[in-house]
N, C-alpha and C positions, 0 to 999 in steps of 0.2 A: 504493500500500500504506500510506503514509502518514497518507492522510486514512481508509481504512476504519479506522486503527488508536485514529485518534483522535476516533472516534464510537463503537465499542464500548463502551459505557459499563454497561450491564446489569448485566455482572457487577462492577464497583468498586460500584457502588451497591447491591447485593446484600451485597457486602464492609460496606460503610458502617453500614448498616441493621439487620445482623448482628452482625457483629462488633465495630463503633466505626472509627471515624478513625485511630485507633493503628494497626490492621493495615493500613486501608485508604494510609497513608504509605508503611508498611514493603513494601507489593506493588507500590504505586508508583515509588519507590526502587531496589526491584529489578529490576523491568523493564527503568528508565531506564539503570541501570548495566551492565545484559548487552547491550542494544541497542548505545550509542554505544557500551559497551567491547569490545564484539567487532569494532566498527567500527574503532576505533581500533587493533586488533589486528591485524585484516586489513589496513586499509591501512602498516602496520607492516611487516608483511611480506611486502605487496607480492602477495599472490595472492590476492584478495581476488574475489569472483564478482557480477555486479550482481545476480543473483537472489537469492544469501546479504543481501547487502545491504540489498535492498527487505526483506525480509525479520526483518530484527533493525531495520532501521527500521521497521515495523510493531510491534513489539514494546517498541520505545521509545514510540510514540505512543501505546500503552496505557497506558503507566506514564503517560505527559505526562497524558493526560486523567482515573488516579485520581488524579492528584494535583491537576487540578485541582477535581476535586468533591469531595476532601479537603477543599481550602481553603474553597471556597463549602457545602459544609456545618458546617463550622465555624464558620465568621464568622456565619453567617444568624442562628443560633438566639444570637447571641451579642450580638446587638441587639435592641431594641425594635422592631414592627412599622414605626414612625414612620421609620426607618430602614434598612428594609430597601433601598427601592430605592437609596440612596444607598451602600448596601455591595455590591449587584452591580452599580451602575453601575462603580465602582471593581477588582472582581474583572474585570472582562470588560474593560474598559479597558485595565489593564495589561497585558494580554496584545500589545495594540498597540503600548506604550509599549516593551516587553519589546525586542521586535521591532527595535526605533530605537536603545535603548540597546547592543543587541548589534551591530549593525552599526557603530553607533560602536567599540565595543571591538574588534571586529574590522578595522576599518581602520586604528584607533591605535596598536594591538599587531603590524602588520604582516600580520594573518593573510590577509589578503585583499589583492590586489596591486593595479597595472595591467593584467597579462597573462590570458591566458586560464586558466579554472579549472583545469585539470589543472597548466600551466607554473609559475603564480605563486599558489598560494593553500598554505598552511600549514594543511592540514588536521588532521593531530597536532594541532597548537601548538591549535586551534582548542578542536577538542573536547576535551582536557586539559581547557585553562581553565574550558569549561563543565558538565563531568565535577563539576570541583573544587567551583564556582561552586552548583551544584543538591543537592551532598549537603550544602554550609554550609547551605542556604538548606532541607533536608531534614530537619535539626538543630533548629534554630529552629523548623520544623513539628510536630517531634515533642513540642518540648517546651508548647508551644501545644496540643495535643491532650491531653498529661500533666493539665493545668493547667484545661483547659476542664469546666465543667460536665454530665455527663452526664444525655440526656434522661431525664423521668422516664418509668418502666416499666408504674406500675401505675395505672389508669384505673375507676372505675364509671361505668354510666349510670342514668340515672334512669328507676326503673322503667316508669311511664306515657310516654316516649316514643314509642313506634310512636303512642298516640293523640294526643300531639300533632302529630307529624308528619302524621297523617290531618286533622286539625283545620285545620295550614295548608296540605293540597296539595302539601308536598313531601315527598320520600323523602330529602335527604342533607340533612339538620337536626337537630343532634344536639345535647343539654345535657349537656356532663362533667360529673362532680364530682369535682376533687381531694382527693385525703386527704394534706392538708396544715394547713391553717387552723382553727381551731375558735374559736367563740363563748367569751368568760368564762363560759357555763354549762356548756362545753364540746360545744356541741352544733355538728355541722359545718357549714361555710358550703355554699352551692350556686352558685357562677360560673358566669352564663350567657355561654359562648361561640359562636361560629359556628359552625357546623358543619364538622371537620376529619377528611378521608376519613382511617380509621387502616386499614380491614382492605383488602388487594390486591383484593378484588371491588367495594368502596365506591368505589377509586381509577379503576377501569377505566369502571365503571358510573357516569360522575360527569360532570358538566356541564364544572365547573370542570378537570377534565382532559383532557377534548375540546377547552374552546376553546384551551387553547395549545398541544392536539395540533396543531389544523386553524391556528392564526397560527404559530406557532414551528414547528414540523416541514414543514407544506408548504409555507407562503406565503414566509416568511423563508429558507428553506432555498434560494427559487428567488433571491432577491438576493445569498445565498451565492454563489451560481454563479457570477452576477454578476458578483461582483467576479473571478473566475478569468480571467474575458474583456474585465475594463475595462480594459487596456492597448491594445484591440484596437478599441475603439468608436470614438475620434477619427480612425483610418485611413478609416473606412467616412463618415463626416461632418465634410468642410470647415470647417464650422462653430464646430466643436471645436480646432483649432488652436490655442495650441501643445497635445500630446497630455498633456505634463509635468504642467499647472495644472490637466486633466481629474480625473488620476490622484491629483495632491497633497491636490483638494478633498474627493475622497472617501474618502481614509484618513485624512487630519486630523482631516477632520469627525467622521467615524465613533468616531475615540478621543477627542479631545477632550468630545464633548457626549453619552457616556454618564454621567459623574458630575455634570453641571448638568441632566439630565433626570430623574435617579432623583433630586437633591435637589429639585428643582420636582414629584416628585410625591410626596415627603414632606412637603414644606408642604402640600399640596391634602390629602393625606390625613390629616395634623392636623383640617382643616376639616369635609371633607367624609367624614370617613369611607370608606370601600369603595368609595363611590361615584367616589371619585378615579381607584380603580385601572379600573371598569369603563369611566368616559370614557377614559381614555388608552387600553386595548386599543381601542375601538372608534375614537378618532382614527389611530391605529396600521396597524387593520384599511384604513379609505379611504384613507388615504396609500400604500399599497401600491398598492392598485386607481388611483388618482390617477396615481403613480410609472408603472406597467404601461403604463395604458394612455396616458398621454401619448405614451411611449418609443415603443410601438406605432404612432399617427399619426403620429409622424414618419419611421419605417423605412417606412409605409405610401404616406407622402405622395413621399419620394424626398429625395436628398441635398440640402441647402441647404433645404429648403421650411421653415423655422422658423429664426429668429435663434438666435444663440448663448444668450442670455440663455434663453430656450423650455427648451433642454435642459440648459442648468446648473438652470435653477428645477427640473427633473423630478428632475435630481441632486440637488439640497438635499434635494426630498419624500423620495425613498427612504432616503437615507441617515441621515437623521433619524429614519423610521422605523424601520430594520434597529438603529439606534443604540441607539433604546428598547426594543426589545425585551428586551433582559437585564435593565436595574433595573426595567422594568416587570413581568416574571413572578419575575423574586423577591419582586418584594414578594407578587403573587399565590400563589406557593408557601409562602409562611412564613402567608397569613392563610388557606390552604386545605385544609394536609395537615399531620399531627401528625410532629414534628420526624425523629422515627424512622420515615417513611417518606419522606421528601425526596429521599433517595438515589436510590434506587429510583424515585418519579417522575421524578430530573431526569434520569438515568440512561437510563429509557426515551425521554424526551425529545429526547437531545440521538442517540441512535443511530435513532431516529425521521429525524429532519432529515438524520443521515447518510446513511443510505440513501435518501430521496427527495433530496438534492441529487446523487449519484451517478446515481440513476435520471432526470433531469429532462435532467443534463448529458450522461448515454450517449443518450438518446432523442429530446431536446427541446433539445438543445446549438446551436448557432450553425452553419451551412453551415461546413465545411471549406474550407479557403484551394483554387485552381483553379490550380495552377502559381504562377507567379510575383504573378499576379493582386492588387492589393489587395482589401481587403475591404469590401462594398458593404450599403446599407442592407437590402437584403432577407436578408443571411446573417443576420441578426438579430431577423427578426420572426418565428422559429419561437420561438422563446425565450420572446421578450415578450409574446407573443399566448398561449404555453400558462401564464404565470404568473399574465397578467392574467384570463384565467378560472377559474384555481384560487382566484384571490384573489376573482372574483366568488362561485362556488360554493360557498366557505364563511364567507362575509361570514353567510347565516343564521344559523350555530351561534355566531355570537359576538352577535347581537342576541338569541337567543334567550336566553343567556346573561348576556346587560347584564338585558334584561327582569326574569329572574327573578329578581337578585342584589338588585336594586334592588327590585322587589316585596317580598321577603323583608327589606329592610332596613328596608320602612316599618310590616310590621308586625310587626315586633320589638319594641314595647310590649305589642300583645298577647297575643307569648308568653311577656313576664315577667308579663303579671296572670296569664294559666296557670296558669304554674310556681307561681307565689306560693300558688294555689289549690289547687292539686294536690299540693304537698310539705306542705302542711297540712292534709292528709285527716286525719289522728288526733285534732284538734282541740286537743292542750295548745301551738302555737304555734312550731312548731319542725318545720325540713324532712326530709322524707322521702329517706333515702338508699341 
């Protein structure tokens, strides 16, 4: 119940997009506080039902997750593009660090014991402290939201668009004009921008949110899984031995090298413009299929059939890619959808991923343990083998996708002489708005 709780995201993003970040805290906040506090309540007095339970724990994870795309829509629009991956490398990160930090305080504070969870853990004490802990830190969001910039509301486009767009073969190429800037004649400037899906059919109907429907929601989603069952993979493979340094390498990694990969594709994107973002997806994209299907010949091949080193390299590829995936599509969302609909794409995004890591895990999950039996390399290649052709079969939408980003960036001089031509129809020298 848990994790459906905390993929639901549609509706905070709905919240966000609508109403602002201000409420989208304040629904967050509430959630959180009725979930653990009723938690806290029941187990207070002791009659407490695991189904009530599962239950306000689901409710909690709804809060957990608007607040977290509280934060990550806040932050985003709060930086320059040059920056964006390095502020969701950082958002998504913590989340891991969060993780390490609490366990510390939960062992230092007593809450958590030697004994078994029901005998020796200080549940009260626990959730208190983290009660306390999330509405400080709920405070400080709120007034960060006070404080933040609200996007702007009103947009024109330029009339002769739909002909330009015919002129270059694409249909999601748009020229804003803000009504903000004017000429010392007063006459208004024209900024040519990329094109940024703003209406829900542009969004749906859009290249650029297909590809990190088809990387982010199916492919990533199936390494999600992944990790649900990496405690259980060194059992099935000798190899792997000790299980500890399996497990250590891939959640280190994983948090550590999301904010030195969104800062290395901030420098690239200084350089190379767009084009940064669109290599890293498509490095991203065969890394996974790389990851898959390695993992795959070797549950294929049988236990031992590949050195140690074989399957820690495969562990590197994946995790590195699962890593990138956060600073890499923010930055893609800040340079592809206008600020007041983020929400709502990332929204769809991440309850997207929810339910196909749900569905992959119910269907496509690992052989069940056979009695006391440990678990063998074949209970594993249903898994690896349905992710590694998810990852083949939408490996097209993401080249189709580099393709056209990159066509489109090369002639982008030709549609500022266009424009130049076109916003000077009237002839006295001065653009058409």
């Amino acid at each position: 119940m848990g994790a459906l709780g905390a993929f639901l995201c549609v509706w905070p993003g709905y919240i966000i997009d609508h109403y602002g970040t201000a409420v989208a805290t304040v629904y967050g906040l509430f959630l959180v506080n009725l979930g653990f506090g009723s938690i806290l309540f029941l187990s207070a007095s002791g009659s407490a039902s695991p189904a009530v339970v599962q239950w306000l724990y689901f409710l909690e994870e709804c809060g957990s997750a608007a607040l977290f795309m509280t934060v990550f829509c806040l932050s985003i629009p709060a930086f320059p593009q040059e920056m964006a991956g390095m502020v969701g490398g950082v958002i998504s990160g913590s989340y891991g660090v969060s993780s390490l930090i609490w366990q510390a305080v939960a062992h230092r504070f007593g809450f958590l014991g030697a004994g078994t969870f029901l005998d020796d853990t200080d549940l009260q004490g626990f959730l208190s402290t983290l009660l306390v802990s999330i509405n400080a830190a709920g405070i400080v969001l709120s007034i960060l939201v006070r404080r933040s910039k609200q996007p702007p509301k009103r947009r024109r486009t330029l009339r002769s668009m739909s002909n330009l767009a015919s002129a270059l073969s694409v249909s999601s190429f748009f020229v804003h004009v803000d009504l903000v800037d004017e000429t010392p004649k007063g006459k208004p400037l024209l900024p040519i921008v990329p094109a940024k899906a703003e209406k829900l059919r542009d969004i749906v109907y859009n290249l650029d949110f297909f590809v990190i429907l088809s990387l982010w929601g199916l492919v990533s989603s199936q390494f999600t899984a992944f990790f649900g069952y990496l405690s259980n993979v060194p059992a099935a493979f000798v190899n792997l031995q000790p299980a500890a340094s399996y497990g250590a390498v891939a959640f280190n990694l994983n948090t550590i090298a999301r904010v030195g990969i969104g800062m290395l594709n901030d420098i690239l994107y200084r350089r190379f413009g767009r084009d940064a973002i669109v290599l890293a997806l498509l490095v991203i994209h065969c890394a996974f299929i790389a990851f898959f299907g390695m993992y795959c010949w070797e549950a294929e091949q049988g236990n031992g059939a590949a050195p140690a080193s074989f399957m820690y390299g495969g562990e590197l590829i994946g995790v590195m890619a699962y890593a990138a995936t956060s600073p890499i599509v923010s930055a893609h969302l800040k340079s592809s959808f206008v600020e007041r609909r983020v929400g709502l794409v990332l929204g769809a995004l991440l309850s997207f991923m929810g339910g196909m890591n749900l569905f992959f895990t119910k269907f496509f999950g690992p052989e069940p343990p056979r009695g006391l039996a440990s678990p063998s390399p074949d209970d594993f290649l249903r898994p690896w083998a349905s992710a590694a052709v998810c990852a083949i079969s939408t490996l097209p939408v993401t080249v189709l996708w580099a393709v056209r980003t990159v066509r489109l960036g090369r002639r982008r001089p030709q549609l500022l002489a266009m424009v130049a031509v076109d916003s000077d129809s009237d002839g006295d020298g001065s653009p058409v708005a």
